[in-house]
The first five atom37 places (N, CA, C, CB, O) and aatype in JSON, in Angstrom:
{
  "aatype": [20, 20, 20, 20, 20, 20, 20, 20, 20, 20, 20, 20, 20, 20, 20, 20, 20, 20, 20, 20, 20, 20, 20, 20, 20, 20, 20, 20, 20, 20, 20, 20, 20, 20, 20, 20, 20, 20, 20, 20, 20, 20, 20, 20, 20, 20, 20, 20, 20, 20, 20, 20, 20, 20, 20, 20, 20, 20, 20, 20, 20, 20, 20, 20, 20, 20, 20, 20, 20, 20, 20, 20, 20, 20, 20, 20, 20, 20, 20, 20, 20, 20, 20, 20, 20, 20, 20, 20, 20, 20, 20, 20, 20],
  "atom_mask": [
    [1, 1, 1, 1, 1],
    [1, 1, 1, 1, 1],
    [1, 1, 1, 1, 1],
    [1, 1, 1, 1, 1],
    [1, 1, 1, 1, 1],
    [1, 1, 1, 1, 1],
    [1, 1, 1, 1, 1],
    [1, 1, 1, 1, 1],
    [1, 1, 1, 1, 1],
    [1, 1, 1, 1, 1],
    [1, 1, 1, 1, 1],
    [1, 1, 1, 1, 1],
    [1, 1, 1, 1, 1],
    [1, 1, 1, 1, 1],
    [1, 1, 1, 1, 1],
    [1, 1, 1, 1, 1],
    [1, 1, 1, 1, 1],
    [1, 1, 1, 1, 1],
    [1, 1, 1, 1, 1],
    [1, 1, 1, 1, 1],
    [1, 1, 1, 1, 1],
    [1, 1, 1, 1, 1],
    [1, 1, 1, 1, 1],
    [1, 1, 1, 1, 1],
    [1, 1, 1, 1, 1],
    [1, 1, 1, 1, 1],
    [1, 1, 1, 1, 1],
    [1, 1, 1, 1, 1],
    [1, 1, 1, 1, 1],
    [1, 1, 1, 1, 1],
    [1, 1, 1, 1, 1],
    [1, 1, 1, 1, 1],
    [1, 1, 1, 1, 1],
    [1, 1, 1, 1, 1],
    [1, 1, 1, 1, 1],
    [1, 1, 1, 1, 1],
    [1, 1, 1, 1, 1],
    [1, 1, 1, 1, 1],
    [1, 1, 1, 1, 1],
    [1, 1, 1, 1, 1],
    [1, 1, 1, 1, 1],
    [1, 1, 1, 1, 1],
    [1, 1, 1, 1, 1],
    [1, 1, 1, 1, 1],
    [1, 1, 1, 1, 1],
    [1, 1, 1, 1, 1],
    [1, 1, 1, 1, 1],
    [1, 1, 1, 1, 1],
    [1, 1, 1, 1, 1],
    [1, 1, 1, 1, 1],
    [1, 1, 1, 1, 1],
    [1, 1, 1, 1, 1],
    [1, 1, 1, 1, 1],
    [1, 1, 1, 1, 1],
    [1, 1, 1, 1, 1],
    [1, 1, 1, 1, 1],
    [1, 1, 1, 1, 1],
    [1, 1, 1, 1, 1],
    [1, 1, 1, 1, 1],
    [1, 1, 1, 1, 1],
    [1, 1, 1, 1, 1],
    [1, 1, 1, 1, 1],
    [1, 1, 1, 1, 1],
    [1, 1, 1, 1, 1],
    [1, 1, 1, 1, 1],
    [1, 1, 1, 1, 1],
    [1, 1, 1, 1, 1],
    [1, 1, 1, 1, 1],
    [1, 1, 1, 1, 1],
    [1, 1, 1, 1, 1],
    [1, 1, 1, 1, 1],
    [1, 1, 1, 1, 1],
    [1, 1, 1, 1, 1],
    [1, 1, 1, 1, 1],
    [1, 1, 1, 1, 1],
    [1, 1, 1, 1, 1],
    [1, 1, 1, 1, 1],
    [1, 1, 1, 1, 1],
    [1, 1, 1, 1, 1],
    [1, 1, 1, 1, 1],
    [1, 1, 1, 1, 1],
    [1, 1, 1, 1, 1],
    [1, 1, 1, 1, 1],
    [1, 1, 1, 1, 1],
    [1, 1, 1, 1, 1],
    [1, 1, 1, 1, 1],
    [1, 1, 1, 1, 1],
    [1, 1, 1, 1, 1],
    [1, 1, 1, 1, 1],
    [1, 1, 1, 1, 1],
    [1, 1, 1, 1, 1],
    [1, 1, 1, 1, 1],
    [1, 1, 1, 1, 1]
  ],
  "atom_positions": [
    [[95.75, -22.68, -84.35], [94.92, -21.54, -84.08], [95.11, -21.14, -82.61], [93.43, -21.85, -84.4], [95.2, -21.99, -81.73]],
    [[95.18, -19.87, -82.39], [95.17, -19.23, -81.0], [94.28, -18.05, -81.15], [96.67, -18.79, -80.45], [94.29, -17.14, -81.98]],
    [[92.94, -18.5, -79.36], [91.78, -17.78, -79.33], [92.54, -16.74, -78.6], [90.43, -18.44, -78.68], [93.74, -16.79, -78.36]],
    [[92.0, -16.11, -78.39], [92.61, -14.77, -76.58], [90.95, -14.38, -76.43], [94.15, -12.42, -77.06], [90.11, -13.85, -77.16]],
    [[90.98, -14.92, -75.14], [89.59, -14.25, -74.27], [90.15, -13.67, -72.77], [88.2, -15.67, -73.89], [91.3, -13.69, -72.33]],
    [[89.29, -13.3, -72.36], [89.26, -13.07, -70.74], [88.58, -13.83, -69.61], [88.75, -11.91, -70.53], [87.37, -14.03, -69.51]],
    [[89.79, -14.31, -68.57], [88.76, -15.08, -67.54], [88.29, -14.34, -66.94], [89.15, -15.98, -66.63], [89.07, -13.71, -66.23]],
    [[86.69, -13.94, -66.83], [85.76, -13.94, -65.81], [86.46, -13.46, -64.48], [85.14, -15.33, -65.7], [86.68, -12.31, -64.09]],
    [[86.83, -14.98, -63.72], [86.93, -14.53, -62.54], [88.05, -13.96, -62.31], [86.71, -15.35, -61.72], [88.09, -13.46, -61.19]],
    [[89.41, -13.77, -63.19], [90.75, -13.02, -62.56], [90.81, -11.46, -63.6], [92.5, -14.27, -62.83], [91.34, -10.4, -63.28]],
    [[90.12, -11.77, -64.83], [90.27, -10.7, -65.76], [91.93, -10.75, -66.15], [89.72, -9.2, -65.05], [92.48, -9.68, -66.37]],
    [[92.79, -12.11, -66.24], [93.52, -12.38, -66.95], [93.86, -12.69, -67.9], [93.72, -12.62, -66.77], [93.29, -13.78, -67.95]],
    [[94.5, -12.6, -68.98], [93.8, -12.93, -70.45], [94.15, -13.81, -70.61], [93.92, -12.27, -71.62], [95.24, -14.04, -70.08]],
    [[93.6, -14.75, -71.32], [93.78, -16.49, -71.97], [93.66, -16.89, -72.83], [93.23, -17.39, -71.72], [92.72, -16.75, -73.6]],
    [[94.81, -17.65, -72.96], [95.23, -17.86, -74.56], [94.99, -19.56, -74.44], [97.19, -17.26, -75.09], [95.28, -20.38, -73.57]],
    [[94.38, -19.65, -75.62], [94.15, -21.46, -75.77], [95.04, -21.58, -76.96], [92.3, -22.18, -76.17], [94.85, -20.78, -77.88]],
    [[95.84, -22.34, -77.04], [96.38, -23.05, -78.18], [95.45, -24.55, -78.88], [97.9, -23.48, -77.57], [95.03, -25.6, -78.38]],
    [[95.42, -24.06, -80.0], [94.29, -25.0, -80.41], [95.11, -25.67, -82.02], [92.48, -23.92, -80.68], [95.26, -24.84, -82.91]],
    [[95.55, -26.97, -82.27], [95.52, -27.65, -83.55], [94.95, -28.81, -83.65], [96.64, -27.84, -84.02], [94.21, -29.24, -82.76]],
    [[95.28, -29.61, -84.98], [94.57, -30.29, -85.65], [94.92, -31.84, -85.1], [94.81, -29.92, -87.1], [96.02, -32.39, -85.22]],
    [[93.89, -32.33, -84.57], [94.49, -34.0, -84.29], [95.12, -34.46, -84.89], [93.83, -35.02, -84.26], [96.17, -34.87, -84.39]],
    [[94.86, -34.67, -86.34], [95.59, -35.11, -87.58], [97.04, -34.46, -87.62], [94.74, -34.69, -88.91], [98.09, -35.06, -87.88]],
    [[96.92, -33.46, -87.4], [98.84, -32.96, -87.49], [99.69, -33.59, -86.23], [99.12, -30.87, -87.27], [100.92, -33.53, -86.2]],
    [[98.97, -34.14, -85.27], [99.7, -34.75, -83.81], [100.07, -36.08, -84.11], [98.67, -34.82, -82.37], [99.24, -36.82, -84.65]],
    [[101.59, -36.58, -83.75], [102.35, -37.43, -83.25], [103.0, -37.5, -81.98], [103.04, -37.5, -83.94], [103.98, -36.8, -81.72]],
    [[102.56, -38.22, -81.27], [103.16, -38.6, -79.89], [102.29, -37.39, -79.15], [105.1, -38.51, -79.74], [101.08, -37.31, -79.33]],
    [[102.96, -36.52, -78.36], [102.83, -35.64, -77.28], [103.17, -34.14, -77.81], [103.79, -36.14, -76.08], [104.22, -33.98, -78.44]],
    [[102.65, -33.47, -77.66], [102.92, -32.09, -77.76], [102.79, -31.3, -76.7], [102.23, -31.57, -78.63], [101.74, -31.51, -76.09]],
    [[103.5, -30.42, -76.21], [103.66, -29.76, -75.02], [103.65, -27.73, -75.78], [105.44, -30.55, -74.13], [104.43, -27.52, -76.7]],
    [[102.9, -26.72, -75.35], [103.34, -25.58, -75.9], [104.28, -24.98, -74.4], [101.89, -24.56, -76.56], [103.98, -25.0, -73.2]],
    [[105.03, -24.66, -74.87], [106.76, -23.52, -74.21], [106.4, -22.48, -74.04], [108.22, -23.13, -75.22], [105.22, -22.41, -74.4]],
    [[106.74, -21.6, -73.69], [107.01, -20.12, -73.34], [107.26, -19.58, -72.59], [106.51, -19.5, -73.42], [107.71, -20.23, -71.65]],
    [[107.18, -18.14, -72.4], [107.55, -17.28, -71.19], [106.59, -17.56, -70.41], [107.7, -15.79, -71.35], [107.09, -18.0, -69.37]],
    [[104.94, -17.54, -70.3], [104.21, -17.95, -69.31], [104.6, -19.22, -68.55], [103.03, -18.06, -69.79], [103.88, -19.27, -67.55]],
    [[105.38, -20.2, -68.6], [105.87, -21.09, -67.96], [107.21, -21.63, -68.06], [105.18, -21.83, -68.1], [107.55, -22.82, -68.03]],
    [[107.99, -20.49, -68.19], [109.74, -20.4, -67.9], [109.82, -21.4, -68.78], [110.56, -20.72, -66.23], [110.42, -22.29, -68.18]],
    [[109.48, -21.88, -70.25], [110.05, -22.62, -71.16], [110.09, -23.95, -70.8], [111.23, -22.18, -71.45], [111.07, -24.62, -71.16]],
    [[109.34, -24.38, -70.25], [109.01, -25.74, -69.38], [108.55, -26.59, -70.16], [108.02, -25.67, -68.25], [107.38, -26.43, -70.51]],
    [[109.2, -27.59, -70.62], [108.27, -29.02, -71.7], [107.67, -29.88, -70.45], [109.65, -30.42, -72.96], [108.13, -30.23, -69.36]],
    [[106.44, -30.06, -71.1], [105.45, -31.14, -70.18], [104.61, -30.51, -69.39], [106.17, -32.1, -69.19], [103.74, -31.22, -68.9]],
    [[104.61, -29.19, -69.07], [103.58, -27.87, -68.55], [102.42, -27.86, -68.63], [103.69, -26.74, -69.1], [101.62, -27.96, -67.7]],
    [[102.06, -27.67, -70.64], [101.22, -27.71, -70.82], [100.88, -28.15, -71.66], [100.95, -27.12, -70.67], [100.66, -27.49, -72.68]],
    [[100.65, -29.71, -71.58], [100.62, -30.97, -72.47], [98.99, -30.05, -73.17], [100.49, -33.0, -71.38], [98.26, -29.26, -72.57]],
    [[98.86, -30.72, -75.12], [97.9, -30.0, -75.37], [97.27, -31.39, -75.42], [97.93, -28.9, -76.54], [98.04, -32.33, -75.6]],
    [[95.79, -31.68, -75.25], [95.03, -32.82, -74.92], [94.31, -33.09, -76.22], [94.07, -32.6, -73.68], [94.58, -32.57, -77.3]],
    [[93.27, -34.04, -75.95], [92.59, -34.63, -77.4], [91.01, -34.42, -77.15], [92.96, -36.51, -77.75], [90.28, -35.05, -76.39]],
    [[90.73, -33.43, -77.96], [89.15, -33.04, -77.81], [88.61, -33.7, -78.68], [88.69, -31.62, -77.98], [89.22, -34.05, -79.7]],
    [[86.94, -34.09, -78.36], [85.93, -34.68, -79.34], [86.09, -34.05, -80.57], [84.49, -34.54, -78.91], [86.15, -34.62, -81.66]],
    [[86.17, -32.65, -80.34], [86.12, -32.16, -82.18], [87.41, -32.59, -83.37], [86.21, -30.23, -82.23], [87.77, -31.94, -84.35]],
    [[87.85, -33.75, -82.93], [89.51, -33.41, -83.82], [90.72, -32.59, -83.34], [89.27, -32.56, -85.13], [91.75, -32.7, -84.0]],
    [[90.71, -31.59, -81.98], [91.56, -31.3, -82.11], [92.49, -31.03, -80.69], [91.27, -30.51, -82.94], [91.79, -31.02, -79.68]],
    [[93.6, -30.86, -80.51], [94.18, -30.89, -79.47], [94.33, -29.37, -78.99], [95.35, -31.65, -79.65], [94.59, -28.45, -79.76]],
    [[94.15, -29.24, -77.72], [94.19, -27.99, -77.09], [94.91, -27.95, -75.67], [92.79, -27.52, -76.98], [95.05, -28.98, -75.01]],
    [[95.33, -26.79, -75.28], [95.05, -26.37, -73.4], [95.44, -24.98, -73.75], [96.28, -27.25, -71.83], [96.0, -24.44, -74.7]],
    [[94.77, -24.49, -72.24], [94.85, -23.09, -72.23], [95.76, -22.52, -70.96], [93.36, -22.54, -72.2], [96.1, -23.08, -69.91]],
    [[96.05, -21.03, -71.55], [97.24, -20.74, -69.82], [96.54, -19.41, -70.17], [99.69, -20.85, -69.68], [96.19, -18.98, -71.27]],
    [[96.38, -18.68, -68.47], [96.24, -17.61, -68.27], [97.47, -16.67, -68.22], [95.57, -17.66, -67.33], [98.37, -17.13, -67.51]],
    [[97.76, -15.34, -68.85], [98.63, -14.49, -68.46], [98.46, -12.91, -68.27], [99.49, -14.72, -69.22], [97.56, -12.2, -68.71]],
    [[99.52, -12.58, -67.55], [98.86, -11.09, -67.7], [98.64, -10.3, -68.93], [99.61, -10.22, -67.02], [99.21, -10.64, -69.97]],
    [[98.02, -9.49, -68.9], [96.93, -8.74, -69.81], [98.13, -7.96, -70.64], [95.62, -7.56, -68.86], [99.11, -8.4, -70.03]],
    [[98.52, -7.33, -71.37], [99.4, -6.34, -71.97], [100.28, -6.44, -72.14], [99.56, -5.5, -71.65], [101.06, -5.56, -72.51]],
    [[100.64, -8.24, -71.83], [102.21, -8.47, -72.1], [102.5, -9.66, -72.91], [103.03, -8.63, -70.77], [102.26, -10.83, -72.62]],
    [[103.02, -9.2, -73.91], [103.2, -10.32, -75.15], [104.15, -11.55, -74.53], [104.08, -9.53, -76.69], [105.18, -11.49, -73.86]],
    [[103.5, -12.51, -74.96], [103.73, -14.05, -75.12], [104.78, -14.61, -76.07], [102.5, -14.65, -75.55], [104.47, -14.56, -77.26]],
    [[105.61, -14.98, -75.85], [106.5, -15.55, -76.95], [106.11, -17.36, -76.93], [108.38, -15.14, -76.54], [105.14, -17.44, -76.18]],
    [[106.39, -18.46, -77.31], [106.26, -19.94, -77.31], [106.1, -20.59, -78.39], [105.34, -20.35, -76.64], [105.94, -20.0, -79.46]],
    [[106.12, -21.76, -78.3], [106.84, -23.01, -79.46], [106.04, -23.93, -79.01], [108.65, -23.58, -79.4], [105.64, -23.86, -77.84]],
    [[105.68, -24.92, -79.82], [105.31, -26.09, -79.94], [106.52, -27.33, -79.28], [104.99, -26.13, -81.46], [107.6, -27.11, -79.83]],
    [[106.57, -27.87, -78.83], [107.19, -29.53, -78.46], [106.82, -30.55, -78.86], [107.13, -29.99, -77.31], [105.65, -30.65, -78.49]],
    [[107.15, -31.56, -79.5], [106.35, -32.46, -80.16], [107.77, -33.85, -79.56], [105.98, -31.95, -82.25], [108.96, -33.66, -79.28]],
    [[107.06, -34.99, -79.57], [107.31, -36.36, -79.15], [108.9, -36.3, -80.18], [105.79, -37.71, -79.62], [108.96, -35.88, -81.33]],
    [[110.09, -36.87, -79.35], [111.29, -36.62, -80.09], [112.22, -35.52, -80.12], [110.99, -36.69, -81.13], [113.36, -35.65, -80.55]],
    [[111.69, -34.27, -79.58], [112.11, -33.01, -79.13], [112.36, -32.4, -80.71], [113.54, -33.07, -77.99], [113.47, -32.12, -81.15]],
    [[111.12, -32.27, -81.42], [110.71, -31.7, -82.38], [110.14, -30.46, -81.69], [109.86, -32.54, -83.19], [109.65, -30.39, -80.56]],
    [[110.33, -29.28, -82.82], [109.87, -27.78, -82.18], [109.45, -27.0, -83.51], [111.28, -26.85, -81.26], [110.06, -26.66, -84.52]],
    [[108.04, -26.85, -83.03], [107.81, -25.73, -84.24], [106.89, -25.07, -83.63], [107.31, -26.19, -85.77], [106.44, -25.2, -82.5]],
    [[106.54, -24.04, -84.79], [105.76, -22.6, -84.15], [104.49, -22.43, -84.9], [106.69, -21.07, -84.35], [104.37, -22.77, -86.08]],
    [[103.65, -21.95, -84.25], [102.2, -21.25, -84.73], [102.35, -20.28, -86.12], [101.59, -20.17, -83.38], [103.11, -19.32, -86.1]],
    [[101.73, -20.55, -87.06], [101.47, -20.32, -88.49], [100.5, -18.87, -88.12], [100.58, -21.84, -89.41], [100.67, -17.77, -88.65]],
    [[99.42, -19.24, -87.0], [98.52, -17.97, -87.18], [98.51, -17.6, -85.78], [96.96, -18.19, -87.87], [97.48, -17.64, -85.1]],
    [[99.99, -17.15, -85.22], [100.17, -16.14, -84.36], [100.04, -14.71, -84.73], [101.28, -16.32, -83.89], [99.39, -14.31, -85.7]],
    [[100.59, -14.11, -84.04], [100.69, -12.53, -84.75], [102.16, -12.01, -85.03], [99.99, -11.31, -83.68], [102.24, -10.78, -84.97]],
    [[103.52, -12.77, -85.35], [104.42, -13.16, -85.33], [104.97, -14.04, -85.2], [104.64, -12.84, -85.05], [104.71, -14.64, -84.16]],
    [[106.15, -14.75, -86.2], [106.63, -15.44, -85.72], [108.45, -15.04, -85.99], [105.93, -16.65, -86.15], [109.06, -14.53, -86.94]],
    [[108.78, -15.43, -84.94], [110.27, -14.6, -84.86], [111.24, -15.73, -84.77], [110.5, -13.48, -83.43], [110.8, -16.88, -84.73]],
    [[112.98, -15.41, -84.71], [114.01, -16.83, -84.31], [113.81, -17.02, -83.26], [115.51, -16.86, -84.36], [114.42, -17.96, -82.75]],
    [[113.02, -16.37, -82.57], [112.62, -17.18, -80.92], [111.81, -17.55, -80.82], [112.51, -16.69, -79.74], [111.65, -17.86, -79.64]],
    [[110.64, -17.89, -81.65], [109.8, -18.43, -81.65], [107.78, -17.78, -82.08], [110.28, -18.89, -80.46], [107.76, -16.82, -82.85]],
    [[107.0, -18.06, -81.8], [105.77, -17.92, -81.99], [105.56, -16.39, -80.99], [104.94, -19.4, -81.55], [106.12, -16.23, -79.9]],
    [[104.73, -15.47, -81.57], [104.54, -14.1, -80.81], [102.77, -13.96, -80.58], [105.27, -12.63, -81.91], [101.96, -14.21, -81.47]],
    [[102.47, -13.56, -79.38], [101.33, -12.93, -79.13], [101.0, -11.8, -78.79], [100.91, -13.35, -78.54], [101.26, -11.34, -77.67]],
    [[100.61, -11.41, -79.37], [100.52, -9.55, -78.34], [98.83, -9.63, -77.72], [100.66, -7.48, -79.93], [97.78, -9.82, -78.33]],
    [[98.98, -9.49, -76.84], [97.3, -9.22, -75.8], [97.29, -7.51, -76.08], [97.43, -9.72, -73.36], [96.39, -6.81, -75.62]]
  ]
}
């Protein structure tokens, strides 16, 4: 699942990547253009509710492309983006 809100204090928009504890093995890292395709960026963490998350701020009006990383250099993509393309997972803000 991916929320999109707005931070408050920059009025940048923010995207949380949010899945299921149960679907996690090892480490998962999410990729994209907000962080030049960088594994280990933005490790997603282990919340009380079951599920693993982190969030990145980006600018407002400009679509997001990114992938999942998983332990082993496994790669897959968001099911309930708003696209998913051969490059990967799509967001449009």
């Amino acid at each position: 699942m991916i929320k999109k809100s707005r931070d408050p204090k920059t009025g940048a928009a923010k995207l949380t990547f949010i899945l299921p504890a149960t679907q996690i093995v090892g480490t998962v890292s999410v990729v994209g253009t907000f962080n030049d395709w960088t594994p280990g960026a933005h490790v997603l963490r282990r919340r009380s509710n079951g599920t693993v998350s982190t969030s990145v701020l980006v600018e407002p009006g400009q679509p997001v492309q990114f992938r999942y990383l998983a332990t082993g250099g496994v790669w897959f993509d968001d099911e309930s983006a708003d696209a998913v393309t051969r490059e990967g997972s799509l967001v449009r803000l």
